[in-house]
C-alpha positions as CSV (number, residue, x, y, z in Angstrom):
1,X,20.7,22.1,-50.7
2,X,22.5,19.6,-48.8
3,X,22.2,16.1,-50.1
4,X,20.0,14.1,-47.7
5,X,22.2,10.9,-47.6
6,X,25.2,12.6,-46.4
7,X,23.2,14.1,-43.6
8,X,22.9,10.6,-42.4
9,X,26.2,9.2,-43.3
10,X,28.8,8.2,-40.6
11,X,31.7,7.1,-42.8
12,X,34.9,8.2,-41.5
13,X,33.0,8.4,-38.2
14,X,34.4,6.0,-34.9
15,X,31.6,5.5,-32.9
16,X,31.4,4.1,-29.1
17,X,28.4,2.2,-27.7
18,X,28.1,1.3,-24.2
19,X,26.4,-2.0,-23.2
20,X,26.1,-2.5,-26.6
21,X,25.8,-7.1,-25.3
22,X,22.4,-6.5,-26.0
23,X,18.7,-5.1,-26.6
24,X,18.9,-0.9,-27.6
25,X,22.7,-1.0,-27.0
26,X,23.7,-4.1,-30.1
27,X,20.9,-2.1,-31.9
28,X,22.3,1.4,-32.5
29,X,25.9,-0.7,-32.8
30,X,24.3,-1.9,-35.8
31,X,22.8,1.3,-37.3
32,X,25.9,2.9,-36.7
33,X,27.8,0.3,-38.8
34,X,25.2,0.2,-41.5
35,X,25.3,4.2,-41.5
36,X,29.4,3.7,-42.5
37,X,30.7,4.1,-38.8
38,X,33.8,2.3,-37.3
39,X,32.3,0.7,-34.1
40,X,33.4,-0.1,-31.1
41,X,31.4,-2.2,-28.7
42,X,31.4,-2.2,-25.2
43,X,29.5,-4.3,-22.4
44,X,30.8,-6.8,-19.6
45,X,30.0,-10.0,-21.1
46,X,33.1,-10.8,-23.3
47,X,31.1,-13.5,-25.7
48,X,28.1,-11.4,-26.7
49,X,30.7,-9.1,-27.5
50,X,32.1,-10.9,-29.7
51,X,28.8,-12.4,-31.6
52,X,28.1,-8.5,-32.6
53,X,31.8,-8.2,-33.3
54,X,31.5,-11.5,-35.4
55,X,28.3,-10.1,-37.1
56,X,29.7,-6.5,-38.2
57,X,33.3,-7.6,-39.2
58,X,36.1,-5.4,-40.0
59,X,34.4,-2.3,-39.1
60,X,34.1,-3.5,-35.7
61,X,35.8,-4.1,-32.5
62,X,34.7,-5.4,-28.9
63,X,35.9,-4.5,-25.2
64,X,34.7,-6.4,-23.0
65,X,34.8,-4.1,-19.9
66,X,32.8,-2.7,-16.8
67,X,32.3,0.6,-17.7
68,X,32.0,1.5,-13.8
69,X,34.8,0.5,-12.5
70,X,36.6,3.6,-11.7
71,X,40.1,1.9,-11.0
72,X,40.3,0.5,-14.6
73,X,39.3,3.7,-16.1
74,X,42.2,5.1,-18.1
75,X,42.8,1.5,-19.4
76,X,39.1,1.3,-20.7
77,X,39.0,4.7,-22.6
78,X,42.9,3.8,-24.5
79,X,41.5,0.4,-25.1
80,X,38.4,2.4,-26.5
81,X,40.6,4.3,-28.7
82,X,42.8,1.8,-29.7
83,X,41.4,0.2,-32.5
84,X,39.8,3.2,-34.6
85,X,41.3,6.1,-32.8
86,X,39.4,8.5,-30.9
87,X,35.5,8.0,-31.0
88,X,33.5,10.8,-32.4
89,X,30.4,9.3,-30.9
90,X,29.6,7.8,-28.1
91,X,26.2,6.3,-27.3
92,X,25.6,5.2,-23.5
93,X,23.3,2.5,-23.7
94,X,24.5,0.3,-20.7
95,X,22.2,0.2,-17.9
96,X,20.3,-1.6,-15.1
97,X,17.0,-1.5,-12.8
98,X,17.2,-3.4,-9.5
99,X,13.9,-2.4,-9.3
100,X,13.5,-2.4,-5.5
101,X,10.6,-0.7,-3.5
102,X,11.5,2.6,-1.9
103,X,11.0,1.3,1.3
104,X,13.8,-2.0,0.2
105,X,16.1,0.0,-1.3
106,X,19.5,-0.7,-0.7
107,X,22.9,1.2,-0.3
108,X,24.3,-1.1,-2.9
109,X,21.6,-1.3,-5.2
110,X,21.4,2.8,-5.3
111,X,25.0,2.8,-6.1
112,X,24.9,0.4,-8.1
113,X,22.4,2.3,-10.3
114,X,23.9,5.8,-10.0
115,X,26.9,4.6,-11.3
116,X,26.1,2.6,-14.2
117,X,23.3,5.1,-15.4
118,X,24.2,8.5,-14.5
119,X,28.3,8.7,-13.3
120,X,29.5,6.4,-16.1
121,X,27.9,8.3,-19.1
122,X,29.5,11.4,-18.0
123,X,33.0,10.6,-17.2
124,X,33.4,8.5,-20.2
125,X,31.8,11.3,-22.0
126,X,34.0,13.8,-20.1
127,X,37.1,11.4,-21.9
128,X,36.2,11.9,-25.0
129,X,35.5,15.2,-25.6
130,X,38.9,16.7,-25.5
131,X,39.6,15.0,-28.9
132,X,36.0,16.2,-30.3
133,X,36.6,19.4,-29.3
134,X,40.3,19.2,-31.3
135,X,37.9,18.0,-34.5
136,X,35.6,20.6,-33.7
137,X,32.5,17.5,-34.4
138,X,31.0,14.9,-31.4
139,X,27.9,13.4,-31.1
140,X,26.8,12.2,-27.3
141,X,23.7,10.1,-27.2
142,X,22.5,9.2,-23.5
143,X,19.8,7.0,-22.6
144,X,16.9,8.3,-20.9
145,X,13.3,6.6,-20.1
146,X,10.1,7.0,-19.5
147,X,10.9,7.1,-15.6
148,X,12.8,10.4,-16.8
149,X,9.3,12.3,-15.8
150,X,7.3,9.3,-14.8
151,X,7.1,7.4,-11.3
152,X,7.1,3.7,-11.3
153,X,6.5,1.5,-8.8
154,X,9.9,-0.3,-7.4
155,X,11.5,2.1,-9.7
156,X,12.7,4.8,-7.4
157,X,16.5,4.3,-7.7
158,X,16.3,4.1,-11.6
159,X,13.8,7.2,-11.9
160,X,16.2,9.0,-9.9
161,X,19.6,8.2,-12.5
162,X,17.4,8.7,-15.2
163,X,15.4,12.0,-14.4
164,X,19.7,13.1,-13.6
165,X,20.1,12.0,-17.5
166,X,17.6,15.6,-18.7
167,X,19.6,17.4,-16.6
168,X,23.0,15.9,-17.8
169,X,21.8,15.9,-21.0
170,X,21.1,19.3,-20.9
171,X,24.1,20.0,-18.6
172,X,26.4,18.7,-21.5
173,X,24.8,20.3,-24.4
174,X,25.8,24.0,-22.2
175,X,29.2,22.8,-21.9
176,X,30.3,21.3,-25.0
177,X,28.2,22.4,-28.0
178,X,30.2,25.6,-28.7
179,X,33.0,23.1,-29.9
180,X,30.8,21.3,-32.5
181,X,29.4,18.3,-29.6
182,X,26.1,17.9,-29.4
183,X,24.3,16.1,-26.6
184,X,21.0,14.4,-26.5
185,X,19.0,12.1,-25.1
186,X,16.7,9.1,-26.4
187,X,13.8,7.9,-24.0
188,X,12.5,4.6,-25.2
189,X,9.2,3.4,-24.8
190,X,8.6,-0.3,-23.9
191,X,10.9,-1.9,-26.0
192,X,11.6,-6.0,-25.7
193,X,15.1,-6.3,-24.0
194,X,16.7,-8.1,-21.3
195,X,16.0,-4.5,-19.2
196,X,12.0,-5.6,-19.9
197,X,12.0,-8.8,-19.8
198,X,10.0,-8.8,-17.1
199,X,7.5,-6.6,-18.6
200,X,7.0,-8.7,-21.3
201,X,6.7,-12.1,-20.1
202,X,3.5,-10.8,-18.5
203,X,1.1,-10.9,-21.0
204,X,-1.3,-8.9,-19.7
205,X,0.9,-6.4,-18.5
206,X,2.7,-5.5,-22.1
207,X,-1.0,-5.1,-23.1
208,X,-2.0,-2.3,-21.0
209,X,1.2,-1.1,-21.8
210,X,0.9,-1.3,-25.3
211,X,-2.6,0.4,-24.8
212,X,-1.4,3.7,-23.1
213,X,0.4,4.5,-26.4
214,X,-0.9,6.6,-28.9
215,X,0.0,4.3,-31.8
216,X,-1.6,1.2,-29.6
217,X,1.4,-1.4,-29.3
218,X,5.1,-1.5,-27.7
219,X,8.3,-0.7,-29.8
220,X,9.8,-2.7,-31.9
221,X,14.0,-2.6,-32.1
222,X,13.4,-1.1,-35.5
223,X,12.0,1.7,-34.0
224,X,15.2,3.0,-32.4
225,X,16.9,2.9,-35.8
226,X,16.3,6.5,-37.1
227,X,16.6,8.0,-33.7
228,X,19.8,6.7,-32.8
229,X,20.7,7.8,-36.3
230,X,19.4,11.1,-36.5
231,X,20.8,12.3,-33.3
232,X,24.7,10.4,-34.2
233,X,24.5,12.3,-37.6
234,X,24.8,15.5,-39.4
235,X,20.9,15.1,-39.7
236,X,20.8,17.2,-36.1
237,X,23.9,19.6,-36.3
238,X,21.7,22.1,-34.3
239,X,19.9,19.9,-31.8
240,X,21.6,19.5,-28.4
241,X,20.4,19.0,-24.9
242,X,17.3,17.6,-25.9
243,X,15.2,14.1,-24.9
244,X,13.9,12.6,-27.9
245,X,10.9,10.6,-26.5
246,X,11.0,7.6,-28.9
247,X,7.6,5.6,-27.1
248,X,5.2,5.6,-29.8
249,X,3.5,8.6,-27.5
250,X,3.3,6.9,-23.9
251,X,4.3,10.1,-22.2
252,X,1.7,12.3,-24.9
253,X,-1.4,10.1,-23.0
């Protein structure tokens, strides 16, 4: 019988979390440190960086970086590496809605939102597997969304990268899980972030939202704790290419 605290301990474990500045990102940064990971922190703003950094000490480093700029690339992933070595989990948490209408969408907002939450999570996977596959253990944690299998309005650019995230997801797990990777997918729920932050300075409009879960109220950054652990652990050595919908049953209604 395997002891159920080592299915859930990370110690020894490097771990890389994308956009990790803020909201779901500086979350699972956390869990992972807690969980005994090494962590490194990624996201463009340089001094929220370094608050998290601050917060987690020794077992933590920042790089302040934008994770889709293609001409920096190789310098991001050594930089990655540099403080822990190679990660053996990376979480891609960075992301962004423009959240323009179809008929207002732009070349440069599409792009922009392709790159960030589709393109990026796989090439900087695609970096880091070659030294997971050498351990024969990796964990790849994308983010997915309720706009993975739901339309919202102004939300066509962002529904598109994020119903690409399944199929990546999936995609990966075919791929890389006969070396010991696995690779899922978390889609949250309404969670308060800076992603939301229009959703919930509307009153009314958390509400409903709140209402068309089965447990009756949005999720709390708590929520995303076990989750983000589970699926970065031993706990789910024979789950891949999955979406774990963590939305307190939004998509169930």
């Amino acid at each position: 019988m395997t002891n159920p605290d080592r299915l859930f301990d990370l110690s020894g474990k490097v771990a890389c979390i994308t956009g990790a500045s803020s909201g779901l990102g500086r979350r699972a940064a956390m869990v992972l440190a807690e969980a005994g990971a090494r962590v490194v922190a990624v996201a463009r703003r340089a001094e929220a960086i370094d608050s998290l950094v601050d917060e987690l000490g020794a077992v933590a480093e920042g790089v302040a970086a934008d994770v889709t700029d293609r001409a920096g690339f190789a310098d991001l992933v050594e930089d990655i590496s540099a403080p822990f070595g190679a990660p053996d989990i990376v979480v891609h948490a960075a992301g962004v809605n423009t959240r323009q209408a179809a008929d207002d969408v732009t070349i440069e907002g599409w792009d922009q939102t392709l790159a960030l939450n589709l393109s990026a999570p796989f090439f900087l996977s695609q970096a880091m597997v070659p030294n997971m596959k050498a351990k024969g253990w990796g964990r790849i944690v994308n983010f997915a969304s309720l706009q993975t299998t739901r339309a919202f309005p102004g939300g066509i650019a962002y529904g598109a990268s994020k119903g690409g995230i399944a199929q990546l997801t999936r995609a990966m797990a075919e791929a890389w899980s006969p070396h010991g990777i696995t690779a899922n997918a978390i889609g949250p729920g309404f969670f308060p972030t800076e992603l939301t932050a229009a959703v919930f300075d509307d009153a009314d409009r958390a509400a409903r939202n709140a209402a068309q879960t089965c447990i009756g109220r949005n999720g709390t950054l708590d929520d995303i704790d076990g989750p983000v652990l589970f699926l970065c652990s031993d706990a789910s050595s024979y789950v891949t290419g999955q979406v774990l919908m963590v939305d307190g049953g939004f998509t169930a209604k």
